[in-house]
matplotlib code that plots the C-alpha trace (Angstrom):
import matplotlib.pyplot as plt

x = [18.2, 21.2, 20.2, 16.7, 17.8, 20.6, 17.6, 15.4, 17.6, 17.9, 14.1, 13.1, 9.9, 8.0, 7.0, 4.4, 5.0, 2.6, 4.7, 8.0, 7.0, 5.4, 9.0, 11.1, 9.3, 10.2, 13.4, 14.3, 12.5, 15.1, 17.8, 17.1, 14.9, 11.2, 8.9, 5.6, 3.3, 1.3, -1.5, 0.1, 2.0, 4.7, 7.1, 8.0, 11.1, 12.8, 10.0, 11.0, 8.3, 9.4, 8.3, 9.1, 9.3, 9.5, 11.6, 12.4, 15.3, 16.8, 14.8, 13.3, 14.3, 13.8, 12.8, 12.0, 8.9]
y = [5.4, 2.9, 2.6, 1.7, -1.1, -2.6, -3.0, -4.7, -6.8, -8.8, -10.6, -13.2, -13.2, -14.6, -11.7, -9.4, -5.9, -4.5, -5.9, -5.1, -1.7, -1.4, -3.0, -0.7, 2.0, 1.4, 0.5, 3.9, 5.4, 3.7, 5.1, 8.8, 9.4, 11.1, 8.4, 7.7, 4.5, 6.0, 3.3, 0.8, 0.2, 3.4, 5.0, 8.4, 8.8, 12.6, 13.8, 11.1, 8.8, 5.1, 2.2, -1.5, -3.7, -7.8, -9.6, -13.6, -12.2, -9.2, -9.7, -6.3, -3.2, 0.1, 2.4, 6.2, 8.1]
z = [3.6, 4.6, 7.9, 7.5, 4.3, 7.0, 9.0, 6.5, 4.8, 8.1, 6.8, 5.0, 3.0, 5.4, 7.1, 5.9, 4.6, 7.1, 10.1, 8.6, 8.0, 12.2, 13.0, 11.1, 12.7, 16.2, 15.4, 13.4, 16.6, 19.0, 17.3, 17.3, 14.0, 13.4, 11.9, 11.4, 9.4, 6.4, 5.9, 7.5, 4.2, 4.3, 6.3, 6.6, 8.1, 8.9, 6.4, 3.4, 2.2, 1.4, 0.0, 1.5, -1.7, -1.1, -4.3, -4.4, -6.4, -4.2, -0.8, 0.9, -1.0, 0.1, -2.6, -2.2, -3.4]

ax = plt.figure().add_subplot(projection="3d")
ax.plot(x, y, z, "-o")
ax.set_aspect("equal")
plt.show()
């Protein structure tokens, strides 16, 4: 999902996955989408499970699942 990697790549490392994750939620809410946090660790956006993934090399990644 573009829109939701536009929105992570914006972080640094600093920041845990667990509050990136709450953040990317209400921002996909904002703009129009159906999402929810799966164990504070996922996000399930329009019915698509994904995976927040923090690199030194590549920053946040969002990968599917």
């Amino acid at each position: 999902m573009k829109a939701l990697q536009n929105f992570v790549s914006q972080f640094g490392l600093g920041i845990s996955k667990e509050q990136l994750v709450r953040k990317a939620y209400f921002h996909m809410v904002a703009n129009g989408y159906d999402a929810c946090i799966l164990n504070e660790k996922y996000i399930i956006i329009d019915g698509e499970e994904y995976q927040l993934i923090k690199s030194r090399k590549n920053g946040w990644t969002v990968k599917a699942f």
